[in-house]
C-alpha positions as CSV (number, residue, x, y, z in Angstrom):
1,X,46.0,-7.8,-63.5
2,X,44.7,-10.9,-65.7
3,X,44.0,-10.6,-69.3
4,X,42.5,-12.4,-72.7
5,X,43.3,-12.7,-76.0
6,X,41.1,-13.3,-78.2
7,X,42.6,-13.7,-81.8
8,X,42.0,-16.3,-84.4
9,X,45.2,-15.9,-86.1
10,X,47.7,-18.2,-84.1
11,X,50.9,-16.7,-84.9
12,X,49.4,-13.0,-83.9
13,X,48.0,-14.0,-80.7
14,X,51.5,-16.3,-79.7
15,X,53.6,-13.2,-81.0
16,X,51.2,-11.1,-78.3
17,X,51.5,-13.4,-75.2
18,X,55.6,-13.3,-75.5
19,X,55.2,-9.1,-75.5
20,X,52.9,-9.0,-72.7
21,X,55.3,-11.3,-70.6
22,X,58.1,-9.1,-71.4
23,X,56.4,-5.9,-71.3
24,X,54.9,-6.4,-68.1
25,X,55.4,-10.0,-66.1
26,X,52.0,-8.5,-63.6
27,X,49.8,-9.5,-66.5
28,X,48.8,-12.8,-66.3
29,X,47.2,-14.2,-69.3
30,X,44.4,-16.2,-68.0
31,X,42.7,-17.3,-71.5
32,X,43.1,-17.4,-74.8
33,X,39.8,-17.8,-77.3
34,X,39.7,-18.0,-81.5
35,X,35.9,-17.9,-81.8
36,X,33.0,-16.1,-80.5
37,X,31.2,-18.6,-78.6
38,X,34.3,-19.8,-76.7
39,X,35.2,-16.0,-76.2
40,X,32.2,-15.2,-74.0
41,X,32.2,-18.5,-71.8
42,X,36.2,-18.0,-70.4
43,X,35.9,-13.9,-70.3
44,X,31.9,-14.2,-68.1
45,X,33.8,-17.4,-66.6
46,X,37.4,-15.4,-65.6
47,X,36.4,-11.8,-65.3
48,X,39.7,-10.4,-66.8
49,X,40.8,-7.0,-66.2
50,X,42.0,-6.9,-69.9
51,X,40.3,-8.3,-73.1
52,X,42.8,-7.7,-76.0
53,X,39.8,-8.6,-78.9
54,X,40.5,-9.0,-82.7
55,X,37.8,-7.2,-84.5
56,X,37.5,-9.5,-87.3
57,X,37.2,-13.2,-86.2
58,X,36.2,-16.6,-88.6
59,X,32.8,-17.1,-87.0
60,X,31.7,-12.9,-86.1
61,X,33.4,-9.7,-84.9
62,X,34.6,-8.5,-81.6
63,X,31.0,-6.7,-81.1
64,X,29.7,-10.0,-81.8
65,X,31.4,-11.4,-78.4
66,X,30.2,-7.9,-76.9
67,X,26.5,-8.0,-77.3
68,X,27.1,-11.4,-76.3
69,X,27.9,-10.1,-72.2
70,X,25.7,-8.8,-69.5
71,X,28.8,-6.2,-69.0
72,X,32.1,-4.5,-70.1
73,X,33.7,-3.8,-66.9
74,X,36.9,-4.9,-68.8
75,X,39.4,-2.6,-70.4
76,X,39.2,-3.7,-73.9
77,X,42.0,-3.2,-76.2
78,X,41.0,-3.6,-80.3
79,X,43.2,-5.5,-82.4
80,X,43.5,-5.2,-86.0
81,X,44.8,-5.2,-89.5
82,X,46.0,-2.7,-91.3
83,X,42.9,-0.6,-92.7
84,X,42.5,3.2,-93.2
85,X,38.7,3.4,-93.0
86,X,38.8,0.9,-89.7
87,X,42.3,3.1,-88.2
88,X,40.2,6.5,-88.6
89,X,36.7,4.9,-86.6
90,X,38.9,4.3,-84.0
91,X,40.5,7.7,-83.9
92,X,36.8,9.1,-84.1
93,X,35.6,6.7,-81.5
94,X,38.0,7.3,-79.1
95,X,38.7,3.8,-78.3
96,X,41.8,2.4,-77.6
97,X,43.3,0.1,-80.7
98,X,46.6,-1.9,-81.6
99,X,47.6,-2.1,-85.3
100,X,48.4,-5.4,-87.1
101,X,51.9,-6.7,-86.6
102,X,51.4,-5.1,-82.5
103,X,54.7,-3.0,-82.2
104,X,55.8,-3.3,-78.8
105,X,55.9,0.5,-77.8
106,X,52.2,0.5,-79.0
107,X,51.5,-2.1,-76.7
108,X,53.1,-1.1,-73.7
109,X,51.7,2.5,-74.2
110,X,47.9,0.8,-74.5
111,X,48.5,-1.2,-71.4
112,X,49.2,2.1,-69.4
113,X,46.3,3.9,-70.7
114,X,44.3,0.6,-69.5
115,X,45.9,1.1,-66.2
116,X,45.0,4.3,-65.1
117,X,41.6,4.6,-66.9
118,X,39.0,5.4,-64.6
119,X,36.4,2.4,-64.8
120,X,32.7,4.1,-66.0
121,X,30.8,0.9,-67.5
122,X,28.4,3.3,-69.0
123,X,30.9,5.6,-70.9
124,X,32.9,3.1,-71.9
125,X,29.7,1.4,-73.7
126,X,28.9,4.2,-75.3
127,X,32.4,5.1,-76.9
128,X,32.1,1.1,-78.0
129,X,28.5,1.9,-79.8
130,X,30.0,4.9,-81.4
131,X,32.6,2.9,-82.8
132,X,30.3,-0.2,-83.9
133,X,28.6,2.6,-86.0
134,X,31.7,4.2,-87.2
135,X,32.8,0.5,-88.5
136,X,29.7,0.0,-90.0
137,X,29.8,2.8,-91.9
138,X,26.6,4.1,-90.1
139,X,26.2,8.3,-89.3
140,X,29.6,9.0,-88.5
141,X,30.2,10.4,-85.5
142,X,33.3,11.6,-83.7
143,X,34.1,11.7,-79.9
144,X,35.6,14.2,-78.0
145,X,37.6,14.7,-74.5
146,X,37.9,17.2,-72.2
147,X,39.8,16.4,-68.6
148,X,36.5,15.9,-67.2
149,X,34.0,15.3,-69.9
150,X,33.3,13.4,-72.8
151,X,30.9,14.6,-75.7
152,X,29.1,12.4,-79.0
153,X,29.5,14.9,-81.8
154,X,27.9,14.1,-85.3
155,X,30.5,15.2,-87.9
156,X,27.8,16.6,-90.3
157,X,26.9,19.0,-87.7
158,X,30.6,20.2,-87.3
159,X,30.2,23.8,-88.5
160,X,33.8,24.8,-88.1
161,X,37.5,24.4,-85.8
162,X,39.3,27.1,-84.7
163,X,42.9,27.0,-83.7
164,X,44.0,28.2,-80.1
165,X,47.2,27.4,-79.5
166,X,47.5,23.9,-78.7
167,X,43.9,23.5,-78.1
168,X,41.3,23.5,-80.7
169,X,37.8,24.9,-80.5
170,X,34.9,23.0,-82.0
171,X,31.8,24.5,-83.0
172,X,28.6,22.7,-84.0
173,X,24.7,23.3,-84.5
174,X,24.2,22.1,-81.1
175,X,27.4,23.2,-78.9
176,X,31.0,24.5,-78.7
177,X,34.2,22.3,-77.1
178,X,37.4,23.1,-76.4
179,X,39.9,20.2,-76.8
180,X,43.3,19.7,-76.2
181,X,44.6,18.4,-79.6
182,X,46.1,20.7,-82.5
183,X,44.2,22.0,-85.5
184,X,46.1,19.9,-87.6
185,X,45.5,16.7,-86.0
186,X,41.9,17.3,-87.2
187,X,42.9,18.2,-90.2
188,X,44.5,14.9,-91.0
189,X,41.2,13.2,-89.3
190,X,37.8,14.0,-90.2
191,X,37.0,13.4,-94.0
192,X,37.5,15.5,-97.4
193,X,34.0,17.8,-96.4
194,X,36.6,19.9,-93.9
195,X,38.6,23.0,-95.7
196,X,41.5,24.4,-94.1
197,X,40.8,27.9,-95.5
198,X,43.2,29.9,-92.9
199,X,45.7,29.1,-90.7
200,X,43.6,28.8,-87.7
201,X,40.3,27.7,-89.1
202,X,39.0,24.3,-90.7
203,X,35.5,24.6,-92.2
204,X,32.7,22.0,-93.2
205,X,32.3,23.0,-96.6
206,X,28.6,21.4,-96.2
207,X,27.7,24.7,-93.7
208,X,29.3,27.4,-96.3
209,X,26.6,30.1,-96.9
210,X,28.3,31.5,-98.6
211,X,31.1,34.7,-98.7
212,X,31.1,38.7,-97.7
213,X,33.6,41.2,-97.5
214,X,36.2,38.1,-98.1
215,X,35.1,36.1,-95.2
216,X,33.0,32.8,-95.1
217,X,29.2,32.8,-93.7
218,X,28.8,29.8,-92.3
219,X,25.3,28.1,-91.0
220,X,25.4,29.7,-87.6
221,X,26.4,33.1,-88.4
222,X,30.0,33.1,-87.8
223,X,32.2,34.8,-90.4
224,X,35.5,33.0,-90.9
225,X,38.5,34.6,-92.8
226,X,40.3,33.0,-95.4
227,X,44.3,33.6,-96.5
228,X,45.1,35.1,-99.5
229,X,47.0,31.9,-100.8
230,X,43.8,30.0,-100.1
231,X,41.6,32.5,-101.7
232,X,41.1,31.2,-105.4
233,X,41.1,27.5,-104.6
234,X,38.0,28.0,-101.8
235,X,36.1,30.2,-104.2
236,X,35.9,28.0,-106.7
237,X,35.0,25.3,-104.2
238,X,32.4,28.0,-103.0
239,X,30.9,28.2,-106.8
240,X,30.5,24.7,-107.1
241,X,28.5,23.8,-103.9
């Protein structure tokens, strides 16, 4: 396999070459670019089968260098600094990213996952317009995987999550998915909107209705219980919606 690097910091994208050559000598780095114009000439002139790309750059961004190609048949592998608002779009977005210093084990983890993904140029550019808006601060959106499927969810319409073991339930305005990550892997994710009012159930506070019989009405109908030692602190979120 041949791969990029596009970085602008020097001592980053040296540091990078050196782990890919130990990691795994059946990468050959073909090109190395610092600035967007340069970028899009060697990747449309080499056709890697890897792109690492630094989302910030001197003279643009990494999406910059995107809009810049007829296609992104590329696995592309995000670089960047260290910044909690940037680390949670990717999360949301679903799109694979390496943190500023790369830790090898990252890295070689990444480069599996570029391996064996399967190659579909048009979900792959829809997972990297999701995450353009997510950077940008846009309508936040969050994507989620099945083994076979892959759904655009707008957080604002996340009604509520419901634990099943390890798999959790999503259930929004417009549909219901069943994903095999914890509860509290989503509770760690999506923004300070999302109550963990029972053990099994995260609600958007935004679709509270309000409460009966000590159980939540949410926008859809669904009732959703909360635990005694939660009781006190949701109702008085409840009273000052």
């Amino acid at each position: 396999m041949t791969a990029i690097i596009i970085e602008d910091e020097i001592l980053v994208s040296n540091a990078l070459e050196k782990m890919l050559t130990l990691i795994d000598p059946t990468i050959k780095i073909v090109g190395v670019a610092s600035h967007v114009e340069d970028a899009v000439e060697k990747i449309t002139t080499l056709q890697p089968d890897i792109v690492f790309l630094d989302v910030e750059l001197e003279d643009g961004t990494g999406f910059d260098i995107l809009k810049k190609l007829d296609s992104t048949k590329f696995k592309i592998i995000f670089t960047t600094a260290y910044n909690q608002y940037a680390i949670n779009a990717f999360k949301y977005s679903a799109v694979d990213y390496l943190l500023k210093p790369i830790d090898p084990t990252d890295l070689q983890d990444a480069l599996i996952r570029a391996k064996t993904a399967i190659s579909n140029a048009k979900e792959h550019q829809k997972l990297l317009t999701v995450l353009n808006e997510n950077l940008e601060k846009k309508e936040k959106k969050i994507v989620l995987k099945t083994s076979d499927q892959q759904f655009v969810m707008k957080v604002e319409d996340i009604i509520h999550l419901e634990a099943d073991g390890a798999y959790t339930n999503f259930v929004s305005s417009k549909l219901k998915v069943i994903i095999s990550k914890n509860i509290k892997f989503y509770q760690n994710l999506l923004d300070d909107n999302f109550i963990r009012c029972h053990q099994s159930h995260l609600i958007n506070i935004k679709h509270v209705l309000g409460i009966k019989n000590g159980q939540l009405r949410m926008s859809n109908g669904d009732m959703i219980p909360i635990s005694t030692r939660k009781k006190s602190s949701i109702l008085g979120m409840i009273k000052g919606i």
